[in-house]
N, C-alpha and C positions, 0 to 999 in steps of 0.2 A: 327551155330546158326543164324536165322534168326533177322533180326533186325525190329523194330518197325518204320512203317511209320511213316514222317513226321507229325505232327495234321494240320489240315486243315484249312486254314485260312478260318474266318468268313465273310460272303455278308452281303449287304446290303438285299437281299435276305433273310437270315436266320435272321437278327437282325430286320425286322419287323415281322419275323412269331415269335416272343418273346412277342408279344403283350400276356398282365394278365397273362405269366407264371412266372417262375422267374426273380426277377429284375435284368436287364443289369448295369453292371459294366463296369462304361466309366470315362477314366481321359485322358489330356494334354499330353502332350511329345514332346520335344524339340529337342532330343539329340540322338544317340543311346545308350549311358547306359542305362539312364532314359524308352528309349523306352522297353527296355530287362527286365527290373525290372518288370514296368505295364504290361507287354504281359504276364507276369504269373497268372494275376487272372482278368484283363479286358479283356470284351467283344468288346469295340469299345475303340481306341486310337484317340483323336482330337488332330491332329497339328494345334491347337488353333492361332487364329492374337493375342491373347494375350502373345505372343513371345514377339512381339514388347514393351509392358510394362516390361514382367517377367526379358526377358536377353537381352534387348537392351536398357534399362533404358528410353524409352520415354514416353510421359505422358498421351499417349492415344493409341489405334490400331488406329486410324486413319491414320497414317503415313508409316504405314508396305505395304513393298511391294508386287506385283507376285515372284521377286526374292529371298525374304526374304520367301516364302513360301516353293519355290520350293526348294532349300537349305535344310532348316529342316525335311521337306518333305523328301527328302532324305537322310536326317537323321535317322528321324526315320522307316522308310522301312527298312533301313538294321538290326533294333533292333527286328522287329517282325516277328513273325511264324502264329501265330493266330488270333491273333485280327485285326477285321477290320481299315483300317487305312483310316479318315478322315481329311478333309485339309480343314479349313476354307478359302474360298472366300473374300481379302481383299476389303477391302472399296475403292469404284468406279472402281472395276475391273467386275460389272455386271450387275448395278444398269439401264447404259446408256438403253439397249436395250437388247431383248434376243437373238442377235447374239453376242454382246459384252459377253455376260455371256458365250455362249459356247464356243466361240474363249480360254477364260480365261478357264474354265474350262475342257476345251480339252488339253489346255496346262499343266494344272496340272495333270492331270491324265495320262499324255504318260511323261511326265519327274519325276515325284515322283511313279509311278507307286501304287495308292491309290485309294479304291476301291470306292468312293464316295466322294463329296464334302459338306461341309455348305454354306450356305448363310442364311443374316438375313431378314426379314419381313414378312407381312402376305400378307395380300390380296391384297396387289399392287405387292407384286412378284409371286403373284400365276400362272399370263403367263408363267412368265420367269421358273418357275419351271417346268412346264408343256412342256414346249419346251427343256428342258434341257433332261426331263423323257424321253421325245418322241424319244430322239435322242441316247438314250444310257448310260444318266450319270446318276447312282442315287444321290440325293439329302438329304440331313438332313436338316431340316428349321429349325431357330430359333425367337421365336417371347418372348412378352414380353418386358423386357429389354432389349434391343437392344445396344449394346455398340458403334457399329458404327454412330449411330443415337443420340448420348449423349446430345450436342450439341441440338438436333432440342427437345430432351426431356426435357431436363435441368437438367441435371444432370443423377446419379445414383441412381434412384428414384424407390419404388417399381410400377409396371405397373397393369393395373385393379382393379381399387378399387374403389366401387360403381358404377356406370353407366358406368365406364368406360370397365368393365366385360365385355359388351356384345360384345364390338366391336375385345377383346384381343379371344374372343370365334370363332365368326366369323375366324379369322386368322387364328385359327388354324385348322376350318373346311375347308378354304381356300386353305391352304397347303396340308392340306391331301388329298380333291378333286382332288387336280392339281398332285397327284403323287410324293408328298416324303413320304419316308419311315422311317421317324420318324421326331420329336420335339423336339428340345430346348426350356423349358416353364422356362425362368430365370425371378428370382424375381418380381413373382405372387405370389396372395393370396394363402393359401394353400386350402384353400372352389374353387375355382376357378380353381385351377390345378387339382382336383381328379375332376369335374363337365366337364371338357376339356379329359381328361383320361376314362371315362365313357361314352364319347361321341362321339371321335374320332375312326378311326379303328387301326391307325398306331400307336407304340409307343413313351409315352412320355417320356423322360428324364428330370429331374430337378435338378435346377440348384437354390437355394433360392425359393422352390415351397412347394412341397408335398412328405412326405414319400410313399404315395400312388401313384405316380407317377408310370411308368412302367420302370425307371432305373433312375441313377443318375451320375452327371459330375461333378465332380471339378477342377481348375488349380492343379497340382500334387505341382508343387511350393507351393502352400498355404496350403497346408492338410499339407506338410511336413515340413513346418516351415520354410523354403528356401528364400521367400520372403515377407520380413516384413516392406517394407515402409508401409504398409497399411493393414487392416484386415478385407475382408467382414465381415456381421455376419452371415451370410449365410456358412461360412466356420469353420469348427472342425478342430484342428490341431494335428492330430495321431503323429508329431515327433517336435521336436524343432531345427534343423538340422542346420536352420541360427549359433545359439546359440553356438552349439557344433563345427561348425568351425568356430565360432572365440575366441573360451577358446582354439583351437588346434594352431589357426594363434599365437593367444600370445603366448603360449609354447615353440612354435618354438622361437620365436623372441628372446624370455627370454635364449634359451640354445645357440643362436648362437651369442649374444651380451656378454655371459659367454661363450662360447667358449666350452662348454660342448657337442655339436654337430658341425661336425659328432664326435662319437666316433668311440674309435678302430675296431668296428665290423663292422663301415660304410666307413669305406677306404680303401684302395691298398696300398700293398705294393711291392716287386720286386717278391715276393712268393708267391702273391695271386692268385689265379686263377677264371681267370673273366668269369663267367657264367651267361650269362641271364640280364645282366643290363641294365639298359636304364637309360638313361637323361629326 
């Protein structure tokens, strides 16, 4: 009996010829479980800098490293078969120059083996993108919100609203001029994301934007209740998962302080025959 190929992991290639058909399904991933999980129904997987907030507890991407990337990065490459796997571009590993940006982004992609990078801005990375394109690497731009840029924004602030539209428009005709192959439009107007979507050729992804968008990204941590210092509102929560391991952590606690755990079915004894266990 003949067996069924491999499924074909997704380009960058194929995830802009996605423009106005069905929408792309894109989330986070950290880990290989996590990464195994999403590769069953996502289009595009980001090894998100917001690692550095989800599982490293600090208080911004700003502080994640190229090593903290590459790491996870190859993390999740061993989780996926299909889905395109991007790696976000940490903050000031591209911004200097766009040789610094290719050095960096050369490095991620021969060590994580991931089929495209992010970076954040618009029209002032539009070189840097363009030179990246030119040389081999596709790109995903993210504009809007800009989480690396918090700091020079003031916060977590929604981006484009009223005059300020035209200039979040611009960037995005920016980026797509210069040759990335899709957008991040995070917390934009929703009038403003499908008017960007309608305008552009590449697709959009949103992120606190528009159902109209041409896919959508969330941290997986947040959809799944996993990480709850904080709650965009921008984010729906499909599971409560923080919640359920820690009614699981007390249980434990509760049967090993009663001494109720392990029981008889979870111990050895000189007759038992040890198959398959792990520590």
């Amino acid at each position: 009996m003949s067996q069924s190929a491999p499924p074909k992991a997704l380009t960058a290639t194929d995830i802009r010829a996605r423009k106005g058909t069905t929408p792309l399904v894109c989330l986070t991933a950290y880990t290989t479980p996590v990464a195994k999980i999403a590769d069953g129904e996502c289009d595009l997987v980001l090894v998100g800098d917001s690692v550095g907030m989800v599982l490293h507890g600090l208080p911004s991407t700003l502080a994640v490293t190229m090593e903290m990337m590459i790491l996870h990065g190859q993390a999740v490459a061993r989780g996926l078969s299909k889905a395109l796997m991007v790696v976000d571009m940490p903050f000031a590993s591209y911004e200097e120059s766009p040789a610094q940006a290719l050095r960096n982004a050369a490095r991620l992609m021969a060590e994580t083996g991931c089929g495209a990078v992010k970076l954040e801005g618009g029209c002032h990375m539009a070189e840097t993108i363009r030179f990246l394109v030119q040389r081999g690497i596709p790109v995903m731009a993210h504009i809007g919100l800009t989480p690396q840029s918090v700091n020079a924004l003031g916060g977590y602030h929604v981006q484009g609203k009223g005059e300020d539209a035209a200039q979040i428009l611009k960037d995005a005709k920016a980026v797509s001029d210069a040759g990335a192959f899709s957008v991040v439009l995070e917390k934009v107007p929703a009038a403003l994301a499908d008017e960007i979507t309608a305008q552009i050729p590449i697709p959009t992804v949103g992120i606190g934007a528009s159902a109209g968008c041409d896919g959508q990204i969330l941290v997986i941590d947040d959809m799944l209740g996993l990480f709850d210092q904080f709650k965009p509102n921008f984010v729906k929560r499909y599971a409560h998962l923080a919640q359920d391991a820690t009614r699981a952590v007390s249980a434990y606690a509760t049967e090993v302080r009663a001494r109720d755990f392990p029981a008889a079915e979870h111990i050895f004894t000189d007759k038992t025959a040890i198959k398959g266990e792990k520590s």
